[in-house]
N, C-alpha and C positions, 0 to 999 in steps of 0.2 A: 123955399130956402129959409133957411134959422138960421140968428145969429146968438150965438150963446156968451154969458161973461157971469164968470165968477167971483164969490169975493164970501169974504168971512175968516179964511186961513189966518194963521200969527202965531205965536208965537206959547206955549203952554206948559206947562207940569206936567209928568206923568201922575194919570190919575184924573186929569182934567177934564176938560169938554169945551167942544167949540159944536159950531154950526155954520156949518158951509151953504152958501144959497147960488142958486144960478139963474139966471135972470134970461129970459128970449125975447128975442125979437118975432113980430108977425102975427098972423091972429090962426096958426095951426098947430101952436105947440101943443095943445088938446090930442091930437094926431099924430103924434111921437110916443114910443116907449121911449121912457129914459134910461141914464147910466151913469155911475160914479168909479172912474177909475181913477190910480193913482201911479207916481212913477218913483221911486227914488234913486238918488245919482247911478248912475253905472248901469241900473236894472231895467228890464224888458216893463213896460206898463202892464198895470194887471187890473184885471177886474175888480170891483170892490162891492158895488149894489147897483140894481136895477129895478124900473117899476115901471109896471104898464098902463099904458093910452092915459085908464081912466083911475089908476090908484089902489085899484083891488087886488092887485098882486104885486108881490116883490119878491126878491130874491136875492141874497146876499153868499159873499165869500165866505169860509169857513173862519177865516182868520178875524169877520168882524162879528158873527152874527152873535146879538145878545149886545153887543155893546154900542151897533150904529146903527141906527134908525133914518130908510128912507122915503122923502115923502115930497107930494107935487100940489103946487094949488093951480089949476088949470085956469079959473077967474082972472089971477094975478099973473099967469105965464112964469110959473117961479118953482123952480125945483131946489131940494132942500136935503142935506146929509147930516143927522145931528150924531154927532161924535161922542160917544161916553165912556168914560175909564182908559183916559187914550194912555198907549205905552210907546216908547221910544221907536220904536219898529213901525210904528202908523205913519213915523213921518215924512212923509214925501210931497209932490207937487201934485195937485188932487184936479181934475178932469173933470168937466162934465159933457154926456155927449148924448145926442138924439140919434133915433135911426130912424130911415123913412122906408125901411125893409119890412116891417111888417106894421103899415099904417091900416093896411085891413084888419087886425087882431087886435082884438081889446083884453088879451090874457096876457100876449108874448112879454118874457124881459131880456132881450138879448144880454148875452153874456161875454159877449168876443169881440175885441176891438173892432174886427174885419164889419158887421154886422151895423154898426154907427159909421153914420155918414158928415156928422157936424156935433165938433167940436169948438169946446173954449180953449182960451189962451193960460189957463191953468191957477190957482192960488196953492201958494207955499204954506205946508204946515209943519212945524217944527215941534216936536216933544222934549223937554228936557227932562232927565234920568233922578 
């Protein structure tokens, strides 16, 4: 089991940049694809980025790619979303999540909520216009 907690979100400009980090617990987060979702008020949560086991692949939304970069220090157990050129529409409650569904692959980046199995408790990011 993993326990995840985020933190980095607050408050920005459009145009800005933040850097989200997510912290685990236990010494298998090595043995996780990760995942960066986000949810804003009213709306279904959506996928945002993903990267596998060991950092070699990622895969990203259409709505971020080019502008958010994501990335894992497995040393440090620390997963990481840098945020660039953010616009108003980025801003939501931002998720990070592990899946133990495909701990045998060291390519997979799940992309679907159903697919991750632990989740954080979420940081607020907010874009002003």
């Amino acid at each position: 089991q993993v326990q995840l907690v985020e933190s980095g979100g607050g408050l920005v400009q459009a145009g800005g940049s933040l850097r989200l980090s997510c912290g685990a617990s236990g010494r298998t987060f090595s043995s996780y694809p990760m995942g960066w979702f986000r949810q804003a008020p009213g709306k279904e949560r959506k996928f945002v980025a993903a990267i596998s086991r060991n950092g070699g692949v990622t895969y990203y939304a259409d709505s971020v790619k080019g502008r958010f970069t994501i990335s894992r220090d497995n040393a440090k157990n620390t997963l990481y979303l840098q945020m660039n050129s953010l616009k108003p529409e980025d801003a939501a409650v931002y998720y990070c999540a592990a899946s133990s569904a495909y701990s045998s692959s060291v390519v997979t980046t799940p992309r679907y909520p159903y697919e991750y199995d632990y989740w954080g408790q979420g940081t607020q990011v907010t874009v002003s216009s």
